[in-house]
DSSP file (Angstrom, degrees, kcal/mol; ACC not computed):
  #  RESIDUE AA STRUCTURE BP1 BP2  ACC     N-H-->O    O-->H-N    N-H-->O    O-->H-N    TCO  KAPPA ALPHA  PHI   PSI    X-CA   Y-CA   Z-CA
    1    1 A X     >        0   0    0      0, 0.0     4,-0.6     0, 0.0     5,-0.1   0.000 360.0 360.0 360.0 -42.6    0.0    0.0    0.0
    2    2 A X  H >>  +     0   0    0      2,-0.2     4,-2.5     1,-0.2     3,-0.6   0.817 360.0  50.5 -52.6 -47.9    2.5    2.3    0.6
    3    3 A X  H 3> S+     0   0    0      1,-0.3     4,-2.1     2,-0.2    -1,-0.2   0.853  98.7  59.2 -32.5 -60.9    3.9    2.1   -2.6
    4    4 A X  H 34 S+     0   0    0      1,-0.2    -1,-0.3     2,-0.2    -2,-0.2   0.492 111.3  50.3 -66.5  -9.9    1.0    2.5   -4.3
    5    5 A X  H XX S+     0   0    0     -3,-0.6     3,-1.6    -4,-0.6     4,-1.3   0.910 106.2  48.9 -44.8 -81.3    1.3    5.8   -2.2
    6    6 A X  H >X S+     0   0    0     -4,-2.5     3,-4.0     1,-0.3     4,-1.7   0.931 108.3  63.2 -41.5 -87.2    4.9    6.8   -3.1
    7    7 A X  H 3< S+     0   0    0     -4,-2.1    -1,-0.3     1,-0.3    -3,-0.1   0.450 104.3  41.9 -12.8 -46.2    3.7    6.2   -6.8
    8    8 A X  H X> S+     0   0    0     -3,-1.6     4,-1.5    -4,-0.2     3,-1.3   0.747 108.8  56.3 -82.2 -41.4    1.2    8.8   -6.8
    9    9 A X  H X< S+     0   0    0     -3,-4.0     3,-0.6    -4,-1.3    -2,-0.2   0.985 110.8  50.8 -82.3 -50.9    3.3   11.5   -4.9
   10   10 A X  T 3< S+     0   0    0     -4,-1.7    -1,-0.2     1,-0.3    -2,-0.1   0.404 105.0  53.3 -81.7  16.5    6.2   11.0   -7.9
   11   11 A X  T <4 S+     0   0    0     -3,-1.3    -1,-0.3    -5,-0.3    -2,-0.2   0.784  90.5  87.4 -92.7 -41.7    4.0   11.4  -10.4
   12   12 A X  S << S-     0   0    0     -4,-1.5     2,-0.7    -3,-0.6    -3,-0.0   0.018  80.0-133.4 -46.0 139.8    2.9   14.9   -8.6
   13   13 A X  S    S+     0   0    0      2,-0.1     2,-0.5     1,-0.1    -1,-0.1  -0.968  85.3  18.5-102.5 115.4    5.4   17.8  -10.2
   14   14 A X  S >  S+     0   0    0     -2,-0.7     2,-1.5    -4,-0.0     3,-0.9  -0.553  79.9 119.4 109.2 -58.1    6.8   20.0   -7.6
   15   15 A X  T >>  +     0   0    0     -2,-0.5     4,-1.5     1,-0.3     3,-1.3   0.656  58.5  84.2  -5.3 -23.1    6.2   18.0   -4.2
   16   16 A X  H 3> S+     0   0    0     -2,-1.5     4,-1.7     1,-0.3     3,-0.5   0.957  87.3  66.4 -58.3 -28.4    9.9   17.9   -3.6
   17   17 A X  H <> S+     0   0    0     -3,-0.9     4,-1.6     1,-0.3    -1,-0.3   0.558  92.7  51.3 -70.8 -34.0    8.8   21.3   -2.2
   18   18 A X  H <> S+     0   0    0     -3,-1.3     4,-1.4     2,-0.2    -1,-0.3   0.674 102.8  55.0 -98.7 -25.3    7.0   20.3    0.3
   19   19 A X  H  X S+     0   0    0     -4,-1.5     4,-1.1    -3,-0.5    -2,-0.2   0.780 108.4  54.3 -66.5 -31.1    9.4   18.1    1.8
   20   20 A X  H  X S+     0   0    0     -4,-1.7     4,-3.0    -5,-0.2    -2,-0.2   0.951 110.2  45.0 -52.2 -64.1   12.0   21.2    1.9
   21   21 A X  H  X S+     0   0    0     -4,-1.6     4,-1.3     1,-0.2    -2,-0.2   0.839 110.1  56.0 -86.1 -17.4    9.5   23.4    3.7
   22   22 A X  H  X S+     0   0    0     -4,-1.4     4,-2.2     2,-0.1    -1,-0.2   0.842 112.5  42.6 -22.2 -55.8    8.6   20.3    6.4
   23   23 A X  H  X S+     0   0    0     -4,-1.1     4,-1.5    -3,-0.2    -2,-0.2   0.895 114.5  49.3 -97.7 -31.7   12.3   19.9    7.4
   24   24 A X  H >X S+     0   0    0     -4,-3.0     4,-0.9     2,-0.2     3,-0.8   0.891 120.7  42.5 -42.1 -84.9   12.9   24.3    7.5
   25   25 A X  H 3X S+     0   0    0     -4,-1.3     4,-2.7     1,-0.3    -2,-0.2   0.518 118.5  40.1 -33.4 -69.0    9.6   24.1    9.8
   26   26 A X  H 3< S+     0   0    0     -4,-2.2    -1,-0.3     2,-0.2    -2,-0.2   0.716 120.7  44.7  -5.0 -92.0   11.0   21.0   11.6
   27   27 A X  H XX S+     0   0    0     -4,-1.5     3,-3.3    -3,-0.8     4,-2.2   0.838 114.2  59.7  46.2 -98.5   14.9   22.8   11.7
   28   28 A X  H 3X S+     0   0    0     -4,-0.9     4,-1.9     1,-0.3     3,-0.4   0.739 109.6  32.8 -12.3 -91.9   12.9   26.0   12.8
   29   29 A X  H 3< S+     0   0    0     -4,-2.7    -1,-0.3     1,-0.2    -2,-0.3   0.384 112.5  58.3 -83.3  14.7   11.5   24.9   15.7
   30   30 A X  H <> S+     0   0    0     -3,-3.3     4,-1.3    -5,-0.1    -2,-0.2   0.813 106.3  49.7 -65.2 -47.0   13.9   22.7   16.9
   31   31 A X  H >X S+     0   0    0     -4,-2.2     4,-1.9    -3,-0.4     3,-0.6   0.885 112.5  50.0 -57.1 -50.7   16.7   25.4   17.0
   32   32 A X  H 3X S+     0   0    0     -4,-1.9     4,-1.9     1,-0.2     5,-0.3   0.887 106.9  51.4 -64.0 -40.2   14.3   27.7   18.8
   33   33 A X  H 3> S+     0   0    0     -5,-0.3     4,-0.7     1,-0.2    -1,-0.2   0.898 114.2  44.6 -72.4 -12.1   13.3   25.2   21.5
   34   34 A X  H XX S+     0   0    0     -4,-1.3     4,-1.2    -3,-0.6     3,-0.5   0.874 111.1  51.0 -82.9 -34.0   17.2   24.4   22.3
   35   35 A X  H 3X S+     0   0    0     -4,-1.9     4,-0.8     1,-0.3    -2,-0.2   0.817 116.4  45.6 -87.8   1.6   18.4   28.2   22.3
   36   36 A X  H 3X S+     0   0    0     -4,-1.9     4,-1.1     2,-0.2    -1,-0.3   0.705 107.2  56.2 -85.1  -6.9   15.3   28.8   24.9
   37   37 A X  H << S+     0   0    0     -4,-0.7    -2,-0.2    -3,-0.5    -1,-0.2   0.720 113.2  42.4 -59.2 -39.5   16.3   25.8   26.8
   38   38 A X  H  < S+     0   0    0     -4,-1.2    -2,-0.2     1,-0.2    -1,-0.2   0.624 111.3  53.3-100.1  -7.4   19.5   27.4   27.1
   39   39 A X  H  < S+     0   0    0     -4,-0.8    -2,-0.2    -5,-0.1    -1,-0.2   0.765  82.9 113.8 -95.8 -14.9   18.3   30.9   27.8
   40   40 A X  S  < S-     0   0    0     -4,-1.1     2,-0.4     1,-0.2     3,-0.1   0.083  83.8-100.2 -33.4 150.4   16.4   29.9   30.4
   41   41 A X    >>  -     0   0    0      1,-0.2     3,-3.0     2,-0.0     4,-1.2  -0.767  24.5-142.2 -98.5 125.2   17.1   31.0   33.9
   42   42 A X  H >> S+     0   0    0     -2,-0.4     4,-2.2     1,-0.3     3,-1.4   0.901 103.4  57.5 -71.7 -47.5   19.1   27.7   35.8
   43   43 A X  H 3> S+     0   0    0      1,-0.3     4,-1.5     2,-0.2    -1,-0.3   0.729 109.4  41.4 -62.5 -26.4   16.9   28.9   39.0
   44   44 A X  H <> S+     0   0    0     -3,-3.0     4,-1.4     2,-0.2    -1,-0.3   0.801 113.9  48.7 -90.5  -8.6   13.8   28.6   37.3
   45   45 A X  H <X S+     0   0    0     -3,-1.4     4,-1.1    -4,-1.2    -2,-0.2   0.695 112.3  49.2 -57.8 -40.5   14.6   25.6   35.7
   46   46 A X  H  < S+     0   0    0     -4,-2.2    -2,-0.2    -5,-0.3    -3,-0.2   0.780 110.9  52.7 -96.8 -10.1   15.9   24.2   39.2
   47   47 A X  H  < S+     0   0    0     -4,-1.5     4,-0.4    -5,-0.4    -2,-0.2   0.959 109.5  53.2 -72.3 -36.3   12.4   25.4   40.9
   48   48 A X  H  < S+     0   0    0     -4,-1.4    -2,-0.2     2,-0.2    -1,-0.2   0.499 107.2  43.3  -4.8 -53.0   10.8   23.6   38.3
   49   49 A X  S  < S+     0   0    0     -4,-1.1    -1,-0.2     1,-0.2     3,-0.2   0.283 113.2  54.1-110.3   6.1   12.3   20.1   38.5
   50   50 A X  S >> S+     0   0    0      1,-0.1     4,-1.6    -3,-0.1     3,-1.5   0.716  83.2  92.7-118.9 -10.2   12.0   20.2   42.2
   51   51 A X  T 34 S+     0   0    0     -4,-0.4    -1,-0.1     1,-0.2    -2,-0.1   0.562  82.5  55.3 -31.1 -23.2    7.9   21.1   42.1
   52   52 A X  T 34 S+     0   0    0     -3,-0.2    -1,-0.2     1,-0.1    -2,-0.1   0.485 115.6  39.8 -93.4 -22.6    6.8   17.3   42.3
   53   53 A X  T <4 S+     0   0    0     -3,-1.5    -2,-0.2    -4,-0.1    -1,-0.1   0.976  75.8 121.6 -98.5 -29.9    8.9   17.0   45.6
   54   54 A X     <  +     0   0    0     -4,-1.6     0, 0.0     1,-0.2     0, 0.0   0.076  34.4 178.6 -14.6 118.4    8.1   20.5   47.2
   55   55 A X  S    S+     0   0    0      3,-0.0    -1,-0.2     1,-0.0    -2,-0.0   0.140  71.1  83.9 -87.7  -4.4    6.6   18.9   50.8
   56   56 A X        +     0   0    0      1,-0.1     2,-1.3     2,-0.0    -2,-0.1   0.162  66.0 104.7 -99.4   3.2    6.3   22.6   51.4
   57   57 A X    >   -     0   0    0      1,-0.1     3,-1.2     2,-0.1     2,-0.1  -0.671  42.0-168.9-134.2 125.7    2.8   23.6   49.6
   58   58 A X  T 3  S+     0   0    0     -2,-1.3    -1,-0.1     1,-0.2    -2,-0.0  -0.181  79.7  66.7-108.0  32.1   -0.3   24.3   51.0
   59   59 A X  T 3  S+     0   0    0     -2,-0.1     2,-0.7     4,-0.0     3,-0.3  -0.009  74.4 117.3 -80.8  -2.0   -2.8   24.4   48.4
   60   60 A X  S <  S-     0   0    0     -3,-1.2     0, 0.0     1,-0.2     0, 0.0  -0.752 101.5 -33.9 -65.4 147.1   -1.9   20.8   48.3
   61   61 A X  S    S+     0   0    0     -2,-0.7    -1,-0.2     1,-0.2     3,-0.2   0.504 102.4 121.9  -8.3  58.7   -5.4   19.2   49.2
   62   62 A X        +     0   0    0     -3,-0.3     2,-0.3     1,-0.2    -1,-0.2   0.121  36.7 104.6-115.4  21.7   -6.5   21.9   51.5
   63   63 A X              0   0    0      1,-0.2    -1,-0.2    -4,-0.1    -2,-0.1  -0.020 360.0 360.0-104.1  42.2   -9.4   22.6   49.8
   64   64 A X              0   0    0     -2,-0.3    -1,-0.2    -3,-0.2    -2,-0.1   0.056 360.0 360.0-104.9 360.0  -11.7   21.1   51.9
Protein backbone atom coordinates (compact mmCIF):
# COMPACT_ATOMS: atom_id res chain seq x y z
CA UNK A 1 0.00 0.00 0.00
CA UNK A 2 2.53 2.32 0.64
CA UNK A 3 3.91 2.10 -2.63
CA UNK A 4 1.01 2.55 -4.33
CA UNK A 5 1.30 5.80 -2.22
CA UNK A 6 4.85 6.84 -3.07
CA UNK A 7 3.70 6.24 -6.76
CA UNK A 8 1.16 8.82 -6.80
CA UNK A 9 3.33 11.52 -4.87
CA UNK A 10 6.22 11.00 -7.93
CA UNK A 11 3.96 11.44 -10.35
CA UNK A 12 2.86 14.95 -8.62
CA UNK A 13 5.40 17.78 -10.22
CA UNK A 14 6.78 19.96 -7.58
CA UNK A 15 6.23 17.97 -4.23
CA UNK A 16 9.91 17.91 -3.61
CA UNK A 17 8.85 21.31 -2.22
CA UNK A 18 7.00 20.35 0.30
CA UNK A 19 9.43 18.08 1.80
CA UNK A 20 11.97 21.18 1.85
CA UNK A 21 9.55 23.36 3.73
CA UNK A 22 8.58 20.27 6.43
CA UNK A 23 12.26 19.88 7.38
CA UNK A 24 12.90 24.35 7.53
CA UNK A 25 9.58 24.13 9.80
CA UNK A 26 11.02 20.97 11.62
CA UNK A 27 14.88 22.80 11.65
CA UNK A 28 12.92 25.97 12.78
CA UNK A 29 11.46 24.91 15.68
CA UNK A 30 13.92 22.66 16.88
CA UNK A 31 16.67 25.38 16.95
CA UNK A 32 14.34 27.70 18.85
CA UNK A 33 13.35 25.20 21.51
CA UNK A 34 17.20 24.37 22.30
CA UNK A 35 18.43 28.19 22.31
CA UNK A 36 15.32 28.76 24.92
CA UNK A 37 16.26 25.76 26.81
CA UNK A 38 19.53 27.43 27.13
CA UNK A 39 18.34 30.88 27.85
CA UNK A 40 16.35 29.91 30.45
CA UNK A 41 17.13 30.99 33.88
CA UNK A 42 19.08 27.72 35.80
CA UNK A 43 16.94 28.93 39.02
CA UNK A 44 13.82 28.57 37.30
CA UNK A 45 14.64 25.61 35.74
CA UNK A 46 15.86 24.19 39.19
CA UNK A 47 12.41 25.42 40.87
CA UNK A 48 10.75 23.62 38.26
CA UNK A 49 12.32 20.10 38.52
CA UNK A 50 12.04 20.22 42.22
CA UNK A 51 7.94 21.07 42.11
CA UNK A 52 6.85 17.28 42.34
CA UNK A 53 8.95 17.01 45.56
CA UNK A 54 8.13 20.45 47.21
CA UNK A 55 6.57 18.87 50.76
CA UNK A 56 6.28 22.56 51.43
CA UNK A 57 2.82 23.56 49.65
CA UNK A 58 -0.30 24.26 51.02
CA UNK A 59 -2.78 24.39 48.38
CA UNK A 60 -1.90 20.80 48.27
CA UNK A 61 -5.35 19.23 49.22
CA UNK A 62 -6.48 21.87 51.54
CA UNK A 63 -9.39 22.64 49.84
CA UNK A 64 -11.67 21.10 51.92
Amino acid sequence: MLSFIKHHFDTIEGIGIYQIIATLIFLGVFVSMVVYAFVLKKNYMKENAELPLDENDDNLLNNN
